[in-house]
N, C-alpha and C positions, 0 to 999 in steps of 0.2 A: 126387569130393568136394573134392577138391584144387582142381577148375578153379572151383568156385562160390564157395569161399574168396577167390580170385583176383579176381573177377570183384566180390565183397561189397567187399573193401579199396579194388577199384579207384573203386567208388561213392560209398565214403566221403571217398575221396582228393579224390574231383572236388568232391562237396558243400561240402567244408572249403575247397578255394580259386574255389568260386564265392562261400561266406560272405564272403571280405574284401573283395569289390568293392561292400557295401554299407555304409550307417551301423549304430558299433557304439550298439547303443540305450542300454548302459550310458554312453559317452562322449557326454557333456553340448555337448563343445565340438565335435564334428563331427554332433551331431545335427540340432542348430537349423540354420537359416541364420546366417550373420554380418547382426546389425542393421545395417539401411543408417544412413551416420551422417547426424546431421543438424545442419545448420549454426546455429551458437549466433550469439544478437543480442548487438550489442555497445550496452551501452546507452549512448544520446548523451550528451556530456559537461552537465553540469547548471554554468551560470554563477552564482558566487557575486554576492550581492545588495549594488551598491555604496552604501555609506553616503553621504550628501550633507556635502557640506562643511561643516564648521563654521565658523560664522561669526566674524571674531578679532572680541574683545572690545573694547568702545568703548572710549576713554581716559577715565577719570575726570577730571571736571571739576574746575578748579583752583578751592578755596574764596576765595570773595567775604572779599576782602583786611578790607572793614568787618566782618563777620560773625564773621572771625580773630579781629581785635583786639580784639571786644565779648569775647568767651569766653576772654581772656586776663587781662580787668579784672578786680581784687579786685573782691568783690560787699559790700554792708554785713554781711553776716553774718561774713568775711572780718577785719574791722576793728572788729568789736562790743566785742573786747577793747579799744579806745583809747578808749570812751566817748564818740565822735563822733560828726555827727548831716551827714547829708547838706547841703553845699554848695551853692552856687548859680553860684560864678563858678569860673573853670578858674584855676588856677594855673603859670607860665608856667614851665618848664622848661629845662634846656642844652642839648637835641637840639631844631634847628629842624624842623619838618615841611619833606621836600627835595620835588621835583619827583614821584618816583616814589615816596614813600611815602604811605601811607594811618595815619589813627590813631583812635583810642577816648580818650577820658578823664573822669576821674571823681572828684570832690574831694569831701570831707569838711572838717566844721571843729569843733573842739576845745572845749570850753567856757568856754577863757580867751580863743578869737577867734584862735589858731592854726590853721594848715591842712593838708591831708593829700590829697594828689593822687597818682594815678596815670594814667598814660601809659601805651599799648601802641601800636606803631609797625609797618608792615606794610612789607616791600623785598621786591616779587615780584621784582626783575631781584637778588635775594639779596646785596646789600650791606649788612647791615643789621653785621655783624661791621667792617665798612670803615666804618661810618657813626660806628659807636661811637669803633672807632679812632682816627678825627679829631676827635673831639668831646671839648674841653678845656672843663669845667667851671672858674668861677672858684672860689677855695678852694684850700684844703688836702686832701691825698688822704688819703681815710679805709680804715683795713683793718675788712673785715667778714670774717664768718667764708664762707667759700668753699660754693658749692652748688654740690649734685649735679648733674648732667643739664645745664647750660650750658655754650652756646661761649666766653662772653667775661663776666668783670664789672666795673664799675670804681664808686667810689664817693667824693665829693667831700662835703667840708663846706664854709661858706659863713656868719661870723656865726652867728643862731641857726636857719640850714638845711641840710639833710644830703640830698645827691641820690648815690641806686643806679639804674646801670644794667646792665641784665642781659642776656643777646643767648642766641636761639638759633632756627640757621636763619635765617627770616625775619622774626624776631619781634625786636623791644626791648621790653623795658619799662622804663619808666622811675618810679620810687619820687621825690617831694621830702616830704620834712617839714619842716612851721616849726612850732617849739616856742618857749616862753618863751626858753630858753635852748638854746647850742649842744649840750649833752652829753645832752637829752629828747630832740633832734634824731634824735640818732645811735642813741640807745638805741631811740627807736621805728621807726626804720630796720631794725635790729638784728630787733627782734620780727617784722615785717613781712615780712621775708625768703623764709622759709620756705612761706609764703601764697603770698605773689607765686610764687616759684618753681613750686613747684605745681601755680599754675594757666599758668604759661609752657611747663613741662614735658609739661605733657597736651594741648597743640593737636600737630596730624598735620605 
């Protein structure tokens, strides 16, 4: 009895270490095979899309010097306040036209046969600040009231004529009035200012 016992344990002995030499079917990780790996693509570098050059921007054209100085002139509506009626002859001014300057002008006359001229003067080589500076009107220096937005102004009486000049940048303009007398002169000078200015202030 003894020996079969013997003989039962020794069988189960051997069964249990023939068991480990196989896969255990509960263990996931030694049941499968190991997946063979497999080699991952690298994908090619993708070139970003080059923009084309922009082209640098033209230079803006320098404005036609006559063109300036038409858009600088009081216009009649400008002067409707003096109760004058359009001119026919140019009334001759203390700024001579120089070599490099260009000009615009536009006269008015009065109903007693007085007259009313303006001037607008172009210095593309930008001396028009230097032009003024030299330019001594005959007369007495008259004080007007000072405007906004210019470089330079000076302003001359003359008997019964009152001449303002006005500068800024490349621009002059030039005011004369002939009135009956000196002190209409200067007073319509005075009114006129502001106009003028204005339209001297609003060219580029």
């Amino acid at each position: 009895m003894r020996h079969r016992q013997a003989i039962a344990l020794a069988a189960v002995a051997w069964v249990g270490l023939t068991g480990c030499d196989g896969p255990d079917p509960n263990n996931l990780e030694t049941y499968y095979d190991d997946p063979v790996p497999t080699s991952s693509t690298v994908p090619s570098p993708v070139e970003a899309p080059v923009s084309p050059a922009k082209a640098a921007p033209a230079p803006k054209a320098a404005p036609d010097p006559g063109v300036l100085a038409a858009r600088a002139l009081l216009s009649d509506a400008d002067v409707a306040g003096e109760g004058v009626q359009p001119g026919s002859s140019e009334t001759a001014g203390c700024l001579a036209d120089g070599p490099s300057a260009s000009s615009r002008t536009t006269t008015w006359r009065y109903p007693s046969g007085s007259e009313l001229s303006h001037r607008v003067f172009v210095f593309p080589d930008r001396t028009a600040a230097q032009a003024v500076a030299e330019t001594g009107c005959a007369g007495k220096t008259v004080s007007v009231p000072a405007q906004p937005g210019v470089d330079l102004q000076r302003a001359w009486r003359q008997g019964k004529t009152c001449t303002v000049l006005l500068v800024r940048g490349t621009l002059v303009a030039e005011l004369t009035v002939s009135a009956t007398t000196e002190s209409r002169a200067v007073d319509a000078a005075k009114r006129l200012l502001p106009a003028m200015t204005a339209k001297l202030t609003a060219q580029p």
